[in-house]
Phi, psi and omega in degrees: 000330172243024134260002147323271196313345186268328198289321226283288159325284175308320140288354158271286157331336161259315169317293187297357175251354158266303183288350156057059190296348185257342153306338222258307168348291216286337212248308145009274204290316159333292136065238181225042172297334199249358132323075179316134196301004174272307184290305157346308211260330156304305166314318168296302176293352168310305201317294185273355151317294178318314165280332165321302178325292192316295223307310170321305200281003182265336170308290195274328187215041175266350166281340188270346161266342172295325182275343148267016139243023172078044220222097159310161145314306176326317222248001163247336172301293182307307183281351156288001219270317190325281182348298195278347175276315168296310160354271161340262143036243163326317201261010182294282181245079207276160200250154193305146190314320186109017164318323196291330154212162175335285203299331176300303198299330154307292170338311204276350158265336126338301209280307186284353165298326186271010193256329188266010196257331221226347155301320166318300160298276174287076029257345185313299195265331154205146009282347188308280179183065117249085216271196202280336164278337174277347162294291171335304220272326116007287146318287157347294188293337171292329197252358168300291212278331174258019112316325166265174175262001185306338218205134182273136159359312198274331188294298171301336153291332196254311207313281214297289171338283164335307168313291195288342181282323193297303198296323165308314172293315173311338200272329184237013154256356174243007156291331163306296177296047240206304215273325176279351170260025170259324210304304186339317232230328190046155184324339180262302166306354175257329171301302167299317150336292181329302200290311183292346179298310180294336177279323170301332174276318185319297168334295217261347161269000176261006188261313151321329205274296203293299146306340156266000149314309181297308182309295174310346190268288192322307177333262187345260198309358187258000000 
């Protein structure tokens, strides 16, 4: 049992500083300014189902889906980097409310309803986070450890599934808390929020781009 509790430990400890929950906070609270605290509170959990789900399936079968559509690391780093940079974007320069007429303005609430429909997965649960480094680190860890001896067979079969279930809870108790730091900050701070949530993910998706360029370069050259 306690190399359970170690392995458990030791995977929290690599996981949470890539998925970062408190980015996804932040990037949350952007958001979902427009949001009733019912919906708010669907979302979190949506959120984090969804990443237990990415996170399982990068486990048991994300190696066997990158080798059958031919899919790198490099090449899941860069297109998260895309995701997150569009992201990033939108929320940068977000688009005009639609006064000017009926049909925009119709639209543009069509458009933030399927927005609000669509957070949870997308970005919240990926790319924020379970973005292309934690999926990467995952995979990797996956096809490492049931090659190796760190760990007895049943600790590698029981561990991860625990592990992802933790990191979902962790995940929705602090999107859950989101709402007394909405109450806090009022509508003109989750708006300045936003825009800073958007320059960061613009950053951090070209920093992605760049890093899986550099890994295809490192190849070549290896």
């Amino acid at each position: 049992m306690f190399e359970l509790f170690k392995a458990l430990g030791f995977g929290l400890v690599v996981i949470l500083p890539l998925a970062n929950p408190l980015t996804t906070v932040a990037l949350f609270l952007g958001l979902s300014g427009h949001m009733s605290s019912a919906e708010r509170n669907q979302t979190s959990f949506r959120a984090s189902v969804y990443v237990v789900i990415i996170m399982m399936v990068a486990w048991y079968a994300g190696q066997l889906v990158m080798d059958t559509f031919g899919i790198s690391i490099p090449g899941l780093r860069i297109a998260g980097g895309l995701i997150v940079a569009f992201i990033g974007f939108r929320m940068l320069f977000p688009a005009p409310k639609g006064h000017e007429a009926p049909e925009v303005e119709s639209k543009t609430h069509e458009i933030q309803n399927e927005q609000e429909t669509d957070i949870a997965f997308v970005p919240l649960a990926m790319p924020s986070t379970a973005g292309p480094g934690t999926i990467a680190m995952i995979i990797s860890s996956a096809s490492t450890l049931r090659h190796s001896d760190t760990f007895a067979p049943w600790i590698i079969a029981v561990a991860p599934p625990l592990l992802f279930i933790i990191v979902g809870v962790i995940l929705w108790a602090s999107l859950r808390s989101s709402g007394a730091v909405m109450r806090i900050v009022g509508k003109g701070g989750i708006e300045a929020i936003s825009r800073l949530m958007g320059f960061l993910l613009v950053c951090m998706g070209v920093q992605f781009i760049i890093n899986g360029v550099l890994e295809i370069i490192s190849t070549w050259h290896g």
